[in-house]
C-alpha angles and dihedrals in degrees: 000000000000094000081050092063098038095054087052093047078048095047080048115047094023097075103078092054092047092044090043089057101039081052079056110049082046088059091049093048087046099061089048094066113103101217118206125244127254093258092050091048091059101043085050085044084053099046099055089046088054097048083041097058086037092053095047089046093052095043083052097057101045088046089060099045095041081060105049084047098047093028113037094023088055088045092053087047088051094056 
């Protein structure tokens, strides 16, 4: 019984020393990050606006011609 209470009391008190050092370790890896400057984040910003009008665009357009094939095409079949 006794195992029983001291791996609770661990469980317990252990946690600020485990969650200090893993705050720590965040702050390391963190440093370690090479952040991009402020030119290289909009020109990032402006490439994934662009591919994301061109997708929707795309997605669009085969919407619309996937429907003119399946459902006009079907309802002329039909006739």
């Amino acid at each position: 019984m006794d195992t029983v209470v001291s791996t609770r009391s661990n469980r317990l008190t252990g946690w600020v020393p485990r969650t200090t050092g893993f705050l720590r370790a965040v702050r390391e890896e963190l440093r370690k990050v090479t952040w991009p400057t402020r030119p290289e984040l909009v020109k990032a910003t402006r490439m994934i606006i662009v591919f994301s009008i061109v997708l929707g665009l795309t997605i669009g357009l085969m919407d619309y011609v996937l429907q003119l094939i399946l459902v006009e095409g079907v309802a002329r079949l039909a006739r």
